[in-house]
C-alpha positions as CSV (number, residue, x, y, z in Angstrom):
1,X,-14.8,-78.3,-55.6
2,X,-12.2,-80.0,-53.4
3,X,-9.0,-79.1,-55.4
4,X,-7.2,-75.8,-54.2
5,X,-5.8,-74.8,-57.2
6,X,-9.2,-75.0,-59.0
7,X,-10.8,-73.2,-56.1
8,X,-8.4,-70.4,-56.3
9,X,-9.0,-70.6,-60.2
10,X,-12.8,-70.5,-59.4
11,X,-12.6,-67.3,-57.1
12,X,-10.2,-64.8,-59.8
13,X,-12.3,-65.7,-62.0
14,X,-15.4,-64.9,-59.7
15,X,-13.8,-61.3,-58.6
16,X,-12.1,-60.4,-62.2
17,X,-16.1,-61.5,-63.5
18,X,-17.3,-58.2,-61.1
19,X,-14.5,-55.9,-61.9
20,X,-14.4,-56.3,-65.8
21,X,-16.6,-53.9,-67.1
22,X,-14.6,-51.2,-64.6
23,X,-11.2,-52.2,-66.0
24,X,-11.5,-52.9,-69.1
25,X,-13.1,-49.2,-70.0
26,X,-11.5,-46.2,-70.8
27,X,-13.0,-43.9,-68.1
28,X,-11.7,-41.2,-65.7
29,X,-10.6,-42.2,-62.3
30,X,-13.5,-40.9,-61.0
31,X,-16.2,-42.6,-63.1
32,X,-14.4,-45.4,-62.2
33,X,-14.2,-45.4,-58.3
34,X,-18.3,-44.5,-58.9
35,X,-18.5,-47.3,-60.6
36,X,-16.1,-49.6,-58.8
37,X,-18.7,-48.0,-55.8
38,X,-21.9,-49.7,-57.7
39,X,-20.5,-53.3,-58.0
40,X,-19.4,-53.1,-54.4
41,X,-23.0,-52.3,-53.3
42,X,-24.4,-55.4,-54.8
43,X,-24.9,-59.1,-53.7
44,X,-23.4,-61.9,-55.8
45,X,-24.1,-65.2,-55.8
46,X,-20.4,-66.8,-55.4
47,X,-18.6,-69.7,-57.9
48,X,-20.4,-72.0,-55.0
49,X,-24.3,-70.7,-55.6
50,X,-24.0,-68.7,-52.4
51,X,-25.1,-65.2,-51.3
């Protein structure tokens, strides 16, 4: 994947992909930041197949 702009397209779509289920729910701001806690724990294979 050579071309910036599809790079940077690759990557929001990468970090909105983790965040989605957090900001697209109706939840209090502390559910939230515990579950905005959770995704940050885990590993993720990035839009390049790395760890």
């Amino acid at each position: 994947m050579q071309d910036p702009v599809a790079r940077q397209e690759a990557v929001r779509n990468f970090r909105f992909g983790l965040i989605a289920p957090v900001v697209t729910r109706a939840a209090p701001p502390a559910e939230r930041h515990a579950m905005l806690r959770e995704v940050a724990k885990g590993k993720y294979p990035t839009p390049w197949g790395q760890l």
